[in-house]
C-alpha positions as CSV (number, residue, x, y, z in Angstrom):
1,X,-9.9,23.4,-50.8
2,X,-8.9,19.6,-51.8
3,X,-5.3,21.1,-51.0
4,X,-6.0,22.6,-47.9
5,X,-7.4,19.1,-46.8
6,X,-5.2,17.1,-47.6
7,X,-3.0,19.0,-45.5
8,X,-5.0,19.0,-42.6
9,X,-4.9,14.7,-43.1
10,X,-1.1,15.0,-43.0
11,X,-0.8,17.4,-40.1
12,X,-3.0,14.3,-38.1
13,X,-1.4,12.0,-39.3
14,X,2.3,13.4,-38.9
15,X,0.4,14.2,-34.8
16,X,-0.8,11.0,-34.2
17,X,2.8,9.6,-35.4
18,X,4.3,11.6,-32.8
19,X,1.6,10.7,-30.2
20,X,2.4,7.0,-30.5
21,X,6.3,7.6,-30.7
22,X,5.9,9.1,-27.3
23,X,3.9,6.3,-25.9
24,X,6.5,3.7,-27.3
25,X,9.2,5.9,-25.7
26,X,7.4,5.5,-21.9
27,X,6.4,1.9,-22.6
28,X,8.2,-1.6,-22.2
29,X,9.3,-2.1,-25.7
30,X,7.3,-5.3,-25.2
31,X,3.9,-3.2,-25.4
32,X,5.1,-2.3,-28.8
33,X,2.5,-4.5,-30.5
34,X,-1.1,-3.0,-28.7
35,X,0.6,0.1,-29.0
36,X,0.7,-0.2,-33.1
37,X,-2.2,-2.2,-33.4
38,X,-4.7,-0.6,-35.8
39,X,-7.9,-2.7,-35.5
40,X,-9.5,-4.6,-32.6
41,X,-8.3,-7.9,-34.2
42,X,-4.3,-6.9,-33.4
43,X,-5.1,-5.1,-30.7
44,X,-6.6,-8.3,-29.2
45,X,-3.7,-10.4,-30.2
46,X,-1.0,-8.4,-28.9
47,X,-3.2,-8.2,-25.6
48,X,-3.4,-11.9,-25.4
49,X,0.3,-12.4,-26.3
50,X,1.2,-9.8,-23.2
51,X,-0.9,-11.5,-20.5
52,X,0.7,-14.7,-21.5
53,X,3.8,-13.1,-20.6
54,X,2.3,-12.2,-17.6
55,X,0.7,-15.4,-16.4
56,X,3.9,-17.2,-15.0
57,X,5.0,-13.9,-13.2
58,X,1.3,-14.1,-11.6
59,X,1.7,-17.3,-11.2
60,X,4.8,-17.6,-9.0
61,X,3.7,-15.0,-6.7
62,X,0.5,-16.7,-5.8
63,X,2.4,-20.2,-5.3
64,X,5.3,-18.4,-2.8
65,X,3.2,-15.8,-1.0
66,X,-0.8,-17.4,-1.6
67,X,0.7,-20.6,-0.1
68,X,-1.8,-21.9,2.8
69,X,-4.8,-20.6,0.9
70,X,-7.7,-22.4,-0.8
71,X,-7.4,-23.1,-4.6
72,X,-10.9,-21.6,-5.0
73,X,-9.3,-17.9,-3.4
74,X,-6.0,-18.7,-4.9
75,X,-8.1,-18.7,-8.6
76,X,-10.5,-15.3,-7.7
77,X,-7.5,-13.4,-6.4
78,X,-5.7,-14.5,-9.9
79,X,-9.0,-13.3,-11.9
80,X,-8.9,-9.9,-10.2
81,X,-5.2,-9.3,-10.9
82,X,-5.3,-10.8,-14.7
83,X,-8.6,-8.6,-15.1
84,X,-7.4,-5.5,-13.6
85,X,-4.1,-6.6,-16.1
86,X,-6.8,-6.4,-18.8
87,X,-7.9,-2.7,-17.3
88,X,-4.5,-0.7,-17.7
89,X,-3.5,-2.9,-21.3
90,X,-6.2,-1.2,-22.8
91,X,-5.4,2.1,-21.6
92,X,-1.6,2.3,-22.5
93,X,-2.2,3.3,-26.1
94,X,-4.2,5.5,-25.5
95,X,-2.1,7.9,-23.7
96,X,0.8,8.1,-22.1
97,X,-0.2,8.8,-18.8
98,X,-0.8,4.9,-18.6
99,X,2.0,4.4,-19.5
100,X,4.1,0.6,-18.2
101,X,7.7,1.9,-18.1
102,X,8.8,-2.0,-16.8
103,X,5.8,-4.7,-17.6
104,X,7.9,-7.3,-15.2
105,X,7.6,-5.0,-12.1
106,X,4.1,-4.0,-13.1
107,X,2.9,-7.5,-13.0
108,X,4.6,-8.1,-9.8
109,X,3.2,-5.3,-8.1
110,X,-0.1,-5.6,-9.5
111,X,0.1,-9.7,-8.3
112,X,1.1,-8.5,-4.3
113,X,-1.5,-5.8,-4.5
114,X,-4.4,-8.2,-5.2
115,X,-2.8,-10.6,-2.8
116,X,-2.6,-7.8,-0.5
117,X,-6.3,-6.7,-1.4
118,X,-7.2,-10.1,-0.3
119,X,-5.0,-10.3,3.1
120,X,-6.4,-7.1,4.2
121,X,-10.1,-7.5,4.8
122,X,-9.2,-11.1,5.2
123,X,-6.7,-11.4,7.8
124,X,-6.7,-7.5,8.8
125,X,-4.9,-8.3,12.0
126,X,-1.8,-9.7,9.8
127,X,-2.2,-7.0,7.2
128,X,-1.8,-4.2,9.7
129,X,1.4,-6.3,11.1
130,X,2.8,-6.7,7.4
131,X,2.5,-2.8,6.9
132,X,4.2,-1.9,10.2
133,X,7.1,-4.4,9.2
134,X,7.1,-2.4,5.6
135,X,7.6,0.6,7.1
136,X,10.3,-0.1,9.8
137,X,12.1,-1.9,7.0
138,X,12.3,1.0,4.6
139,X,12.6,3.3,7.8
140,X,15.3,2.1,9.9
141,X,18.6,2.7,8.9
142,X,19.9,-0.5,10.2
143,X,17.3,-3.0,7.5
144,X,16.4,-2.6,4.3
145,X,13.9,-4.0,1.7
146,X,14.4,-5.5,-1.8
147,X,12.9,-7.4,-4.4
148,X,14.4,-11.1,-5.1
149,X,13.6,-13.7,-7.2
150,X,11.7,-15.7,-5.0
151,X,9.3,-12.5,-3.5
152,X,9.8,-9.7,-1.8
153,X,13.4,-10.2,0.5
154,X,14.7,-8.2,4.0
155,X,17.8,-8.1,5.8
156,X,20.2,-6.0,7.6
157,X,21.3,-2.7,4.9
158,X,24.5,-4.8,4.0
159,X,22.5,-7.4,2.9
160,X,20.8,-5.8,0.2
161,X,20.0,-6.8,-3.1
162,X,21.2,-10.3,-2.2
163,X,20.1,-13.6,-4.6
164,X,20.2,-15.5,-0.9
165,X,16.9,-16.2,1.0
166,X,17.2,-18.8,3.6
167,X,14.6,-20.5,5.3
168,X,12.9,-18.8,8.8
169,X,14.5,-20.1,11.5
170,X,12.3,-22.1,14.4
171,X,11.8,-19.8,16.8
172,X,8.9,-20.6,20.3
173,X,8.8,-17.7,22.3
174,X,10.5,-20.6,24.6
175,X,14.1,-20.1,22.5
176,X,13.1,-16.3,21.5
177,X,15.5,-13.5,22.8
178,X,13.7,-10.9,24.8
179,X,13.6,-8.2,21.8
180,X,11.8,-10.8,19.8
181,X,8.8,-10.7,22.3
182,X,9.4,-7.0,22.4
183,X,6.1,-5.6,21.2
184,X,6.7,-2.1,21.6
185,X,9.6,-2.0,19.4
186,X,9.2,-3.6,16.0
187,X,12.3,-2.8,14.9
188,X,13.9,-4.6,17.6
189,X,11.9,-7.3,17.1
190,X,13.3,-8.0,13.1
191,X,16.6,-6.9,14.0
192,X,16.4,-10.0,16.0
193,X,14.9,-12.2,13.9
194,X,17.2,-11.6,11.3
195,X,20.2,-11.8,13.4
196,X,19.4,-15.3,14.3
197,X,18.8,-15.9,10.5
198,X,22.2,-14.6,9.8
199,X,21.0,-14.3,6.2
200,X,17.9,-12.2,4.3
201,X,14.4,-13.7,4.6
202,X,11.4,-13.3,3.3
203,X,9.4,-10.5,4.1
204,X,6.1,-12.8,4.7
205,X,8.7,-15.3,6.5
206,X,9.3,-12.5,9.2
207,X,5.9,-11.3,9.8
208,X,4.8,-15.1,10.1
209,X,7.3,-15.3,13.1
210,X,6.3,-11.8,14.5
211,X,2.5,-12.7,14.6
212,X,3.5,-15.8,16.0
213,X,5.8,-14.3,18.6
214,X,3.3,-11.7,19.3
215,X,0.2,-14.0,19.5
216,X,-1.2,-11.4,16.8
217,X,-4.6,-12.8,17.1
218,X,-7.6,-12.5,14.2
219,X,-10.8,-11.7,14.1
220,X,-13.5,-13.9,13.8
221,X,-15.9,-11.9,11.5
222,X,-14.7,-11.9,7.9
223,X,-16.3,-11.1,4.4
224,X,-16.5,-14.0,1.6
225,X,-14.0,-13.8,-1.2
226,X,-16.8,-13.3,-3.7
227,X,-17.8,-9.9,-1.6
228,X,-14.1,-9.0,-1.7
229,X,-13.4,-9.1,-5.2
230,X,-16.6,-7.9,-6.4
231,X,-17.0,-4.8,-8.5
232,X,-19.2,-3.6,-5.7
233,X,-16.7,-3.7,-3.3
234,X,-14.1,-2.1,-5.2
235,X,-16.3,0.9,-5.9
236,X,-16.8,0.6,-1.9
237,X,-13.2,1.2,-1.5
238,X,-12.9,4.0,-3.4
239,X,-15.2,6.0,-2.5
240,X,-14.2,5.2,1.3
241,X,-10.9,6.3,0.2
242,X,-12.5,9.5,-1.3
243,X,-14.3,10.0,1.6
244,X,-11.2,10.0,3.6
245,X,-9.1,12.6,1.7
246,X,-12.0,15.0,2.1
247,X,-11.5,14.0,6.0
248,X,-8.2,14.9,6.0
249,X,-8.4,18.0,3.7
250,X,-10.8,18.9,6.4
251,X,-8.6,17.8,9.7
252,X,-5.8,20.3,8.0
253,X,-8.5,22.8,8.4
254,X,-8.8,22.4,12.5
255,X,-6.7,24.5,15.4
256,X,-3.1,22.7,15.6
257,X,-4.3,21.8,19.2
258,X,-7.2,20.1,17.8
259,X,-5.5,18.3,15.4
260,X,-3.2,17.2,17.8
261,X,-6.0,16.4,20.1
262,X,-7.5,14.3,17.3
263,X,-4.9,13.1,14.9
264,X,-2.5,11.4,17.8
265,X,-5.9,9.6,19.7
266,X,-7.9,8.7,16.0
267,X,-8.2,4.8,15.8
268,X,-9.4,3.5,12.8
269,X,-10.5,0.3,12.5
270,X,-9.9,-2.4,15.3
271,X,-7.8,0.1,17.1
272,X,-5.3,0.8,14.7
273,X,-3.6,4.2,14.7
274,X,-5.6,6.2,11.9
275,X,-2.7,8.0,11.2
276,X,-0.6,5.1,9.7
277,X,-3.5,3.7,7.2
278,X,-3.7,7.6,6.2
279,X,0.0,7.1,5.3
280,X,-0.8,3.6,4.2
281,X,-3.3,4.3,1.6
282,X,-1.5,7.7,0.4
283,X,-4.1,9.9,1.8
284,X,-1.0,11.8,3.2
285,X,3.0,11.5,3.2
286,X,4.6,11.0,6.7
287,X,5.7,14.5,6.2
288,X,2.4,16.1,5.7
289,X,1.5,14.3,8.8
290,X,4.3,15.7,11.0
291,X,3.5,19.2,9.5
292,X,0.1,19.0,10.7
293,X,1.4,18.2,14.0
294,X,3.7,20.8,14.2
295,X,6.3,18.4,14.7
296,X,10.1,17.2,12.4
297,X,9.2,14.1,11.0
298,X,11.9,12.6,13.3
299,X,9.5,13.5,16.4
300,X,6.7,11.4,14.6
301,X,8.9,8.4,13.7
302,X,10.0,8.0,17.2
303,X,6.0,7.9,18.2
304,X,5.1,5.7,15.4
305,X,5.2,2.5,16.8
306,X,3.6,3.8,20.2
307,X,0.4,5.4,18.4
308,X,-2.6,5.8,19.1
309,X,-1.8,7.6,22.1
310,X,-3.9,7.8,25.3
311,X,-4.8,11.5,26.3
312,X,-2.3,11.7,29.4
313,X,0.5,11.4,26.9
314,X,-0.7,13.9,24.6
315,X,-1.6,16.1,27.5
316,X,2.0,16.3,28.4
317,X,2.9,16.8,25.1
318,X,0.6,19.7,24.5
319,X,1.6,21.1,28.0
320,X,-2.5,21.2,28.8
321,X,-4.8,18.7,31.2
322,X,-6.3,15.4,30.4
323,X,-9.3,17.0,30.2
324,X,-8.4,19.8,28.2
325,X,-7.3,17.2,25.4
326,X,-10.3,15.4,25.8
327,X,-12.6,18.8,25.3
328,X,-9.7,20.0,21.9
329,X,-11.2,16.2,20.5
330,X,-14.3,17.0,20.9
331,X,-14.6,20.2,19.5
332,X,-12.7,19.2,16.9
333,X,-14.9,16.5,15.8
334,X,-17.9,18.1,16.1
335,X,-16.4,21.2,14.0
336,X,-15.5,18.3,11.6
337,X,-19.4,16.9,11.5
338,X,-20.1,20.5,10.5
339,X,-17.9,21.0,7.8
340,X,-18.7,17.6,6.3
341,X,-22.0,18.1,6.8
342,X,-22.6,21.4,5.3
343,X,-19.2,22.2,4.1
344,X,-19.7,26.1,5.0
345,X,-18.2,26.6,8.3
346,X,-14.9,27.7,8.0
347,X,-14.8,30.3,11.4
């Protein structure tokens, strides 16, 4: 019996040394340390070692791309990063699932998302604008997107990976070219801007001169910083996001005409085109989209700067009346009420 558990102590033992080799082989060697650690005393030394690793990363994000904001939202936004930091540390020995392959990029990324957190519901006008610029840049064949030392950089394809950022050039819509001021082409617009750079720029550099080009315009009505970053608004924001999967597992569910009907009107938001935060958040790929359209992705990128569209456009496009389109939107939002409602209509 004493034999048989001694063996059973080895057989853990020899599985929790290969657990923790496999976690050391997904990790940033420098995570070694929390990964080993056997007590909460290590444990909280190597934790404290990693995040001052982290700090400076942190740190020179906030001073290139927080620059223009208050030091009391500069200091919550670094709190919410350094604590969500905190969050995933404590989760990477445990399995490798949280694993941090790269603990430089994860910083970084972690650093532009709380940023980003904070631009949203602060300057939503802007944040909507920065997205759009994302997307043409890692969508048109012509621009491209990269990380640089001194934030995140754009340029024309041939540019990329280039150590050179140069300043934004001084552009008034009084020296601007006309597919600068061209609003319904985006594209256009940072073609242009980039031409007249004649070297990569900053990605927040560009959307500054396209808000300022466009008069993009904000709101008046924003939340505090303190409701931002709270641990009640976070919890808000997931389970809005939540919400909206089940919304879109649900539009999937409707007539294609309906979801046309629906899917290329739906604002969300200050008018925005639903579709693209449903992208945005990763509620659905661009694909999935197109497939619930019954359209080749290259038919949706070509509407994507034009959504939402008004129902004579999608009338056309559906080959039925106005009126038609406006009657395919209503059923289909009253099926949805249904369905979220009860969940058991499914005719």
């Amino acid at each position: 019996m004493a034999d048989e558990g001694t063996m059973a102590l080895k057989d853990l033992d020899w599985q929790r040394g290969r657990d923790i080799r496999m976690i050391l082989s997904s990790n940033d060697p420098r995570l070694a340390p929390l990964i080993r650690a056997e007590d909460d005393a290590s444990r909280e030394e190597a934790m404290e070692e990693i995040v001052r690793m982290a700090e400076p990363v942190v740190d020179g994000i906030l001073g290139r791309s927080g620059a223009g904001l208050q030091p009391e939202n500069i200091a919550d936004i670094r709190s919410t990063i350094m604590f969500r930091l905190a969050q995933r540390l404590a989760a990477v020995p445990l399995s490798d699932a949280a694993a941090i392959a790269s603990l430089g990029d994860f910083v970084a990324t972690s650093a532009y998302n709380g940023l980003h957190d904070f631009f949203r519901v602060r300057f939503p006008a802007r944040a909507r604008l920065k997205n759009r610029t994302r997307y043409v840049l890692t969508h048109d064949e012509r621009l491209t997107m990269w990380n640089n030392p001194r934030g995140v950089a754009c340029g024309l394809r041939r540019w990329h990976g280039s150590d050179e950022v140069a300043q934004p050039p001084a552009i008034a819509k009084e020296n601007a070219s006309l597919p600068m001021l061209a609003r319904h082409d985006l594209g256009e617009t940072v073609l242009a801007i980039l031409g007249r750079s004649g070297k990569p720029l900053l990605v927040d550099d560009v959307v500054a001169l396209v808000a300022q080009l466009w008069d993009v315009v904000e709101v008046e009505t924003v939340p505090t910083t303190e409701a931002l970053l709270s641990p009640d608004a976070a919890i808000e924001r997931i389970e809005q996001r939540q919400t909206l999967a089940v919304v879109w597992e649900e539009i999937c569910r409707l007539r294609a005409p309906q979801r046309a009907a629906l899917l290329l009107n739906l604002r969300y938001a200050d008018s925005a085109s639903a579709i693209e935060w449903l992208v945005l958040t990763g509620i659905a790929s661009f694909d999935a989209i197109a497939a619930a359209l019954e359209m080749a992705p290259e038919g949706l990128a070509e509407l994507w700067n034009e959504l939402p569209l008004d129902d004579l456009r999608i009338a056309a496009m559906l080959g039925v009346s106005r009126q038609q389109v406006i009657n395919l939107r209503s059923a289909a939002r009253k099926r949805l009420s249904r369905r979220m409602g009860t969940g058991d209509d499914r005719r």
